[in-house]
N, C-alpha and C positions, 0 to 999 in steps of 0.2 A: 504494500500500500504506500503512495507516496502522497504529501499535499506537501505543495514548497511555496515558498514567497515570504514575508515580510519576518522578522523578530517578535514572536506572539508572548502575550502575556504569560501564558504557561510557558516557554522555555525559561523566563524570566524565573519563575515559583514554581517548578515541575511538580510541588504537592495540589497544586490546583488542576491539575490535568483532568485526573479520575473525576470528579466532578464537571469539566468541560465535554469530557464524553458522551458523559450521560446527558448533560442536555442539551447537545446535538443531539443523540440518537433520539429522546424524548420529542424536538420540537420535528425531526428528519419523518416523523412515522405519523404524528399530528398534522400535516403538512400534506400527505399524500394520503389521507382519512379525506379530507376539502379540496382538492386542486381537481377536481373532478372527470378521475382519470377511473377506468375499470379496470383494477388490476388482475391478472390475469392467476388462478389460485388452483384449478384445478387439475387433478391427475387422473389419469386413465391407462387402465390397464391392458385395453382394445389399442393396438397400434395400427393408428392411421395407413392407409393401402397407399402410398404414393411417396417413397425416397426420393427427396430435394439434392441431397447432400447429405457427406461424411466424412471422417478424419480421425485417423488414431496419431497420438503424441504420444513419446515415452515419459513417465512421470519425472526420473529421473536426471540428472546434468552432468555426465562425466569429463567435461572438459574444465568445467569449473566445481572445485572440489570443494565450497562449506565443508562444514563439521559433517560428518554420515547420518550424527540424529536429526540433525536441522531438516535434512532430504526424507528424514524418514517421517519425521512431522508432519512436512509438506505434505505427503503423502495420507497418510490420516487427516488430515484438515478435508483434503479433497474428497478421503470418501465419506465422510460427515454431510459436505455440503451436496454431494453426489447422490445421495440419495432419496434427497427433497425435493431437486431438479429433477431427474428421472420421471418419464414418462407426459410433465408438466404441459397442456394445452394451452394454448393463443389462441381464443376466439375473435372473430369479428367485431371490431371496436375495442380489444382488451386489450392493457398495454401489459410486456414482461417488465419486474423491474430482479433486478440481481439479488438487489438486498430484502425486497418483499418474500423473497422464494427463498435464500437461504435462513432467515431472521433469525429461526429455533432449531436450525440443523445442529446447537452446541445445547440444547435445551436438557439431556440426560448426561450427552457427555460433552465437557468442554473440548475446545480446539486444545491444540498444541503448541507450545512457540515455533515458529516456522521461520523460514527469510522474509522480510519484506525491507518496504522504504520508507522513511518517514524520515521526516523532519533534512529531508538531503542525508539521511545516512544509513545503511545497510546496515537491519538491526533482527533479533531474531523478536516476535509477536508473537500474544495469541491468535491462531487464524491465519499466520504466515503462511504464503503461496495460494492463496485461494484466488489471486490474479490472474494463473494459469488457467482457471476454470472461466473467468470473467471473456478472458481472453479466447477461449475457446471458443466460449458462446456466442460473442461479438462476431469470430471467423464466421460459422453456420449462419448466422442470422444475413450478414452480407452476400449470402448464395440465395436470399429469397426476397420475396416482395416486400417484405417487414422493415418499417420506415424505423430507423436509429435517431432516438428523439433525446438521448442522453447518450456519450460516452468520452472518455478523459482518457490522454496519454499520461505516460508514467513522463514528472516534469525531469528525473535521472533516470538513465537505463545503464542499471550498474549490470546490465547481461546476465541476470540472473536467468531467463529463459532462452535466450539468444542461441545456447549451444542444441536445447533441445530441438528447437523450433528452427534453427537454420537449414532453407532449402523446404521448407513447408510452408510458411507463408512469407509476403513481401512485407519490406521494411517499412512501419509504421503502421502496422496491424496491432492495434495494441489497445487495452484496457483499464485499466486502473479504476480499483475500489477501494473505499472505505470508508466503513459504516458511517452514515451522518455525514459525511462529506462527501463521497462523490459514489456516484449509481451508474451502472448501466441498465438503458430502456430502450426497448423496442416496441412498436406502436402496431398491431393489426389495422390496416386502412382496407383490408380485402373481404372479399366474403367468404374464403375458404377460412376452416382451420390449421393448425401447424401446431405439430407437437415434439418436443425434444424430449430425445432417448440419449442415458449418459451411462456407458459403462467400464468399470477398472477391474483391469484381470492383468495377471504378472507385467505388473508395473508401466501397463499403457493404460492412456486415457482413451475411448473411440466416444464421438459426438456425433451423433447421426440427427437429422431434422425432417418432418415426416410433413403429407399435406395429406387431406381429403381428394383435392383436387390432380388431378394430371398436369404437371404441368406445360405450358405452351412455350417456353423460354428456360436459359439455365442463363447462369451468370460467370464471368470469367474475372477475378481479383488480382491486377497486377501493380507493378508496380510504372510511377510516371518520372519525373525527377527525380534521383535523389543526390543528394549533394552533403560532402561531409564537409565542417571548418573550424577555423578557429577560432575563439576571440577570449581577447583577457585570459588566458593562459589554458582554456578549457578547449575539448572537441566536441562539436554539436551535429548531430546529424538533420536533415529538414528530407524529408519522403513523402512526394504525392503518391496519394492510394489513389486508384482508380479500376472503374469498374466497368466490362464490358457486357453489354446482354446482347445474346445471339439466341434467334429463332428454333423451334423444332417444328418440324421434322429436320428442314432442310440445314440448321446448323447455320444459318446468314447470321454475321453482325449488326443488329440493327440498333444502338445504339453506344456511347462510349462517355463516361461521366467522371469529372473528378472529383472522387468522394469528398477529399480534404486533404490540406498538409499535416503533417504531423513532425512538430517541432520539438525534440530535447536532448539534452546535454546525456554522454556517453561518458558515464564512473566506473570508477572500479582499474580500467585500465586502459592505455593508448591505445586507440582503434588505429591509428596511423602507423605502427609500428606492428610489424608481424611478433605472435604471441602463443602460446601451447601451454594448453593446461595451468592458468591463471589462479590460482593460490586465495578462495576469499577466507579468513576465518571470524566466525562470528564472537 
């Protein structure tokens, strides 16, 4: 999880933290009780007859070696939050939000301290790595009709996913959550349903995203610019996402859209400089 920007009251008094949490999360969940949005809550055990898309990740980073428990936390965190997602329907009009669908997946058992980011620095959290899952979801959702009405890059990308995910998706596919601060949401504008299936078995993640409908179109996620540099002694990467949609039967491109830039600074280590097996210790 990353939120970056200005010198907050609480790094000042880090005993007033635990209390700022909670009322985020408190006013974060009263907030979208009234914003008049239908959040999308229900699961079903009948799997929708029509594959959009799919994708397995290895849970795992062996290029970049944290601590072994930290990886194995991660790992626990996801199948916590994985099992509340699982099966989860988008009806017509209902929006997904990340944080509405995990909120009580720690409800019997707590997360585990994981990798995350916070405050600009790589720290181990309860709930650490559940990004990967945000991030998942974000990829699938980008393969359908489903309007992305919220989603946040990580403002560092100290590469904690980067090894898994290299050569699977394009640069600046990216998610970031945490709780009370930032959401991923996706919006049904359509009349079909769509329903996401999530499963972990020796140590992949596979995300599959289902319709009622047949679909008329698939979509193609590449990348458009991307440009690494420098300023004030840091490396930033800037990577337009872009999306192409192409017709079925026949397979014709009939459209090409630039999703958005996605802008942040690259921690952890020189992306300029060839590198092997990067050393993080939490």
């Amino acid at each position: 999880w990353c939120v970056m920007g200005r010198i907050r009251l609480t790094q000042v008094f880090p005993c007033l933290l635990p209390l700022r949490k909670r009322q985020k999360k408190l006013f974060f969940y009263a907030k979208m009780r009234l914003d008049g949005n239908h959040y999308a809550e229900e699961r079903s055990e009948q799997e929708l007859p029509y594959l959009l898309f799919q994708t397995s990740w290895p849970l795992y980073s062996p290029k970049i070696r944290y601590d072994r428990i930290y990886q194995e936390n991660k790992a626990f965190n996801l199948e916590l939050a994985e099992k509340v997602v699982d099966q989860m329907v988008i009806r017509p009009g209902e929006t997904f939000s990340f944080w509405r669908a995990v909120r009580f997946a720690n409800r019997e058992i707590p997360y585990r301290d994981g990798p995350a980011v916070s405050d600009g620095r790589l720290q181990a959290l309860p709930g650490g790595g559940l990004c990967l899952l945000s991030i998942l979801l974000f990829w699938l959702f980008l393969h359908t009709p489903l309007t992305i009405t919220e989603r946040h890059g990580h403002g560092i990308d100290f590469q904690l996913e980067t090894p898994v995910l290299s050569g699977k998706i394009p640069s600046g596919v990216d998610s970031a959550v945490a709780e009370g601060w930032l959401d991923l949401r996706a919006r049904n504008d359509t009349r079909q349903n769509f329903q996401i299936r999530l499963a972990i078995l020796d140590g992949t993640i596979t995300g599959q995203i289902f319709s009622d409908t047949a679909p008329s179109e698939y979509y193609r996620i590449i990348n458009g610019d991307v440009e690494r540099y420098r300023k004030s002694g840091k490396v930033y990467e800037r990577a337009e996402v872009v999306r192409e949609t192409y017709r079925l039967p026949d397979r014709e491109c009939i459209g090409r859209q630039v999703l958005y830039q996605n802008d942040c600074e690259i921690g952890g280590i020189d992306p300029m400089v060839e590198t092997q097996g990067a050393e993080i210790t939490l």
